[in-house]
N, C-alpha and C positions, 0 to 999 in steps of 0.2 A: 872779919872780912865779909863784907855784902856780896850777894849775887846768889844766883843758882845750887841751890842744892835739893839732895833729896826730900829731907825734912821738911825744908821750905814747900816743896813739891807736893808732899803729901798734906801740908797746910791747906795750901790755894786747894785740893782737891778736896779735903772733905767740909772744908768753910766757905769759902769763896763759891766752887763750885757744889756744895752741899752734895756731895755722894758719898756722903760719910757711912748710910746707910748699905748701899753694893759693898763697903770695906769689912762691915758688920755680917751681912748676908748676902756674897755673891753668887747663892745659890749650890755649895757644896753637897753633894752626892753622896760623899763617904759614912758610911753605918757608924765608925767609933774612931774620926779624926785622933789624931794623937799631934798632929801642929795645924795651928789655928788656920782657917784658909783666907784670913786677912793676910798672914804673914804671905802665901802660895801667892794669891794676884797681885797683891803689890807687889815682888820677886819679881813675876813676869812681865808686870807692866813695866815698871823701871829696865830691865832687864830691855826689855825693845825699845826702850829713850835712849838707852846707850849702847846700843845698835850689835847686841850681844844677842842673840835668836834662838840658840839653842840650849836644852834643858840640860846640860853639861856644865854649858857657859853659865846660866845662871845658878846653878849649883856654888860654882867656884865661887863668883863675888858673893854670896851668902859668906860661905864658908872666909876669905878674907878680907870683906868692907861688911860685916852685918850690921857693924854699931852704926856707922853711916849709911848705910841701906837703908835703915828704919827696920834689919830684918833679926826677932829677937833669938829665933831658935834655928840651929844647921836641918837642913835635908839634903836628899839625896835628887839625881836625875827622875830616878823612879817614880818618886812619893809626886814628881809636876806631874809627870806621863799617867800615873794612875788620878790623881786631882783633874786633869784637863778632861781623865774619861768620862768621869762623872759630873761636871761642874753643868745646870743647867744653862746652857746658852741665851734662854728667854732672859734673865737676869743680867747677864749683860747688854743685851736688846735695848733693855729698859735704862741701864743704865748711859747707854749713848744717846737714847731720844731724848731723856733729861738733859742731858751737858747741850744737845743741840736745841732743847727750846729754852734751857735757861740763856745760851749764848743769845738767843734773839731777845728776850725780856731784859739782857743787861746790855742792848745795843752794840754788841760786838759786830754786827754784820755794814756795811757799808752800802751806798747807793740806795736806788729806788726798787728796786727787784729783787725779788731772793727767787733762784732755780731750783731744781731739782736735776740732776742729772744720770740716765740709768746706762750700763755697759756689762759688756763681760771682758773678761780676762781668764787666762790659764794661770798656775800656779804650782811647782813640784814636779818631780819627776823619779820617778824608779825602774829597776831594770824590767820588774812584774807585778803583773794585780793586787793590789796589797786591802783595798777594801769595794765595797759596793760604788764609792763616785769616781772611781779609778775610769778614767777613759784614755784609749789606745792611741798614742799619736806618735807614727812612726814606730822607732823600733824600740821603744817606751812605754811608760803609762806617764797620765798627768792627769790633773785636775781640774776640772773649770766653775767659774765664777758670775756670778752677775750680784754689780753690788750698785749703790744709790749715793749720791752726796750731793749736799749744798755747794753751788755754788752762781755762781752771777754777783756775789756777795760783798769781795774784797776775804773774804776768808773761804777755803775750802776744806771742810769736816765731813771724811766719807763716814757714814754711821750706819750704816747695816749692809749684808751680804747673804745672799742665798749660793751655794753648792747644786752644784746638776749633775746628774749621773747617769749614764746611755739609758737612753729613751726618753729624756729630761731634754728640755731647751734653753738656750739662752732666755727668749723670749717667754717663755712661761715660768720661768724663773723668777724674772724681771717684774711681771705683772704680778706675783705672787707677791713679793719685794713692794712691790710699788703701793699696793693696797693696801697693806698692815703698816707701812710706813703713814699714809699719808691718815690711818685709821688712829695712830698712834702720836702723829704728831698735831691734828687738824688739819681741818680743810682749809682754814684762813693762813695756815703758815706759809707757804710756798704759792708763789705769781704763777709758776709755770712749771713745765714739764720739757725739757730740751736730751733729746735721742737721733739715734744715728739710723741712716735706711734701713736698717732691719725691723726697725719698730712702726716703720710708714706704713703702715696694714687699717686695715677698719676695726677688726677688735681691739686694740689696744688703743688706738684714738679712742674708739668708744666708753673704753674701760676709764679712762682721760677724765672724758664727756661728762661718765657716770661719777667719777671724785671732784669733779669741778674745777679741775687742772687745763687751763689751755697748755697746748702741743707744739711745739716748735722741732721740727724730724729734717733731715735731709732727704734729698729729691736726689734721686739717682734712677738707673733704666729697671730698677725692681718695679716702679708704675710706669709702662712705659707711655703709656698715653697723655698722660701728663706731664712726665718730663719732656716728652718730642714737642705736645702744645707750647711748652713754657721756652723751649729752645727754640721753634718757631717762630711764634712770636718776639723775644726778646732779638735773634739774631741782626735782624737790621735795623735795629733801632739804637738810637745815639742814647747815652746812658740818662738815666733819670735824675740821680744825684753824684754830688762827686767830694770829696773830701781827704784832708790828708790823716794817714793814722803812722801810727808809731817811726817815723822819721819817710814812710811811704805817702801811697796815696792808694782808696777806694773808690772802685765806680761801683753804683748800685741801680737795678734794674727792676721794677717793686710793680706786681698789678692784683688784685683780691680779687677777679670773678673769674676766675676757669673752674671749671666743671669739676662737680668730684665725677671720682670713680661710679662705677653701678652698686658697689654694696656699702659704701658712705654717707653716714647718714648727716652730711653737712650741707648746709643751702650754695654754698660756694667755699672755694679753696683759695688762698692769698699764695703765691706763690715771690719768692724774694731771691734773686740771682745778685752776685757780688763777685769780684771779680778784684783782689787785692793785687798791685805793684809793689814790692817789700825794698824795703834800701840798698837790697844786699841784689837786686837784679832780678828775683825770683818771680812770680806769677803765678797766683794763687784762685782757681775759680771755682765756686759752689752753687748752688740750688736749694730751696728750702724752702718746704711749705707748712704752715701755720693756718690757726682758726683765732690769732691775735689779729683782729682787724683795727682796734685804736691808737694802736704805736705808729711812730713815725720811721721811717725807713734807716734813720741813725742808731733809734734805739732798738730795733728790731736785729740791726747788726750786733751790737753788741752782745745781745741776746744769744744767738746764733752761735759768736764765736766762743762762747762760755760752754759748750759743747765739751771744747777741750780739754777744759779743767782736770776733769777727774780722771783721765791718761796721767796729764802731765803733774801734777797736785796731787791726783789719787793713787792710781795705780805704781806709774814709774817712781815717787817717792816712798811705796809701798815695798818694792820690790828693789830700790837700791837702798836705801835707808833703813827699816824697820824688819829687812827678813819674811817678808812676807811668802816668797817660793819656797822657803827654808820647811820640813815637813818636822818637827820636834818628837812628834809621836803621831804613828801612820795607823789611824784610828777614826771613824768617821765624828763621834761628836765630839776627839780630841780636834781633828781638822777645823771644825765650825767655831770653836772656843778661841785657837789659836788666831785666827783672823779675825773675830770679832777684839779680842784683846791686840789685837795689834792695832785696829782702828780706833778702837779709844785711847791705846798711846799716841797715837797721831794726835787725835782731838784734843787731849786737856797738854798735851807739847805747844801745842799752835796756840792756840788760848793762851795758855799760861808764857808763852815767848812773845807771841805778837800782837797781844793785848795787855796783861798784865805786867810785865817787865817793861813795857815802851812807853808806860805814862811817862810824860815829860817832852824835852825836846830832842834826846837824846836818838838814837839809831837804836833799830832794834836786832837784835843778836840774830847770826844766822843759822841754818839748822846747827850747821858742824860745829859753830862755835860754843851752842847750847851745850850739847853734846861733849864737847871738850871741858866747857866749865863742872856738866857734872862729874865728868870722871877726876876731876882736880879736886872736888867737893869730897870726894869720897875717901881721901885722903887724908882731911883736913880731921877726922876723930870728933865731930863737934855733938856734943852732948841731944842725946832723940829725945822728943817728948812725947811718950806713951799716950799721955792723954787725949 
């Protein structure tokens, strides 16, 4: 029987996507392993394909699907939690900017733009301080995030995340993130840089400036001079463009010469107001300013709304899908390991579902159904191949 399975999975990953090597050396920590830590990451990866999160949960399918697992020796809970402790995180780093620049050398990515997009998010929760990025919220603790992904693309692959921990910021999180990312993957990879009003600041444009990333940010009363000029201006004026989108309609209100701010080091600011009609009744209006001066006010929107993405594509399929709040072992570089391996099960899922299984004309498989085929696969006893 064709389709989906783990074996197959592990194929496409160490040939197809050649990360044959992270399977070889993903960086293990442990003085006198006693099970291989090829067998631990693949365990965990597979283990978040099949929306199993914790090191209990992947204990058990070890212990009854190993031969179909591709997993040759049992462990315990323990042996992941102690393995997560120690497993270098840089290694897996390396091994998601891999899968994300071979995705663009094997044309995976679609359109004329590839973005970048930076956020934070929270993740976890317990009743008390359990390590150093533990932060208070409510009558709680939890974690937070700022992580990076492609998207503008037709594919969204979030591939790195940075951890903040009180007296840490989103934002310097983010720019820490941003610059090993963009040091890591080139300066020629990524068109742009697309963030939410907390990034509309002058050092991080600058920081921008300095990787050679144009800035696409939201406008909101954080500059207020400039968004009063931009609302002043646009209010009585009949719209500039106008178009229908996804069964609605868009007005768009687009000018490049307002002012920057006084610690901005731009000659002028393009400032682009949009203002969506959605089918369902809704009404949808933004601001957004940019140092893209050669796009056209169409594709400048699209630009913009790619923003999105990595909520809806990263985070919330992070966090319903893959377990991503789920804490396995409350440990700070188990924390950091745990979420990077979760974003590379994302990555080589999407890849290997919505690029490699949909050659032809056929539809391509959706998360849950992938997901369902593997767990049917697991079943099926079909002979692994070591090699």
């Amino acid at each position: 029987m064709k389709g989906p399975s783990p074996a197959r999975l592990r194929k496409y990953f160490c040939q197809r996507l050649r990360l044959d090597w992270y399977l070889d050396d993903p960086g293990d920590g442990r003085t006198f392993p006693q099970i291989s830590a090829s067998i631990l990451v693949w365990a965990l990866l597979l283990g978040k394909m099949l929306r199993v999160s914790s090191h209990l949960g992947v204990e058990s399918l070890a212990a009854l699907s190993g031969r179909s697992l591709g997993v040759a020796a049992p462990f315990c809970d323990d042996t992941l939690s102690y393995f997560t402790t120690l497993l270098d995180p840089e290694r897996s780093r390396r091994a998601l900017t891999a899968l994300v620049r071979g995705a663009k050398r094997g044309k995976a990515f679609e359109g004329e733009f590839i973005g970048l997009a930076l956020d934070g998010t929270g993740s976890g929760r317990s009743a008390e301080k359990r390590c150093d990025l533990c932060h208070e919220q409510g009558k709680g603790w939890g974690h937070k995030w700022a992580a990076i992904s492609v998207v503008g693309a037709g594919l969204d692959l979030p591939f790195d995340c940075e951890p903040f921990g009180p007296g840490d910021s989103e934002l310097s999180a983010s720019s820490r993130m941003l610059e090993r990312s963009v040091n890591a993957l080139g300066r020629r990879f990524a068109d742009y840089v697309v963030v939410d009003a907390l990034y509309a600041n002058a050092p991080f444009l600058h920081l921008c400036d300095t990787l050679g990333l144009p800035v696409i940010a939201s406008l909101k009363s954080n500059l207020p001079e400039l968004f009063e000029a931009a609302q002043a201006r646009f209010r009585n004026q009949a719209p500039h463009h106008s178009f229908s989108y996804q069964g609605g309609r868009v007005e768009i209100w687009d000018a490049h010469d307002f002012e920057p701010w006084s610690d901005l080091r731009w000659p002028t600011v393009r400032v682009l107001r949009y203002r969506h009609y959605r089918k369902d009744g809704k009404v949808f209006e933004a601001y957004w300013l940019t140092n893209l001066f050669k796009l056209s006010p169409f594709a400048l929107f699209h630009l913009c709304k790619s923003r999105w993405e990595i909520e809806n594509q990263g985070f919330n399929d992070a966090k319903n899908r893959y377990g991503f709040t789920h804490i396995p072992h409350h440990e700070k570089n188990a924390l950091l390991v745990n979420a990077l391996l979760t974003f590379l099960a994302m990555c080589v899922e999407r890849l290997y579902r919505l690029r490699y299984l949909r050659r032809g004309t056929h539809e391509s498989y959706t998360a849950i159904e992938f997901c369902r085929l593997l767990w049917i696969a697991l079943g099926r006893n079909e002979p692994y191949d070591t090699s």
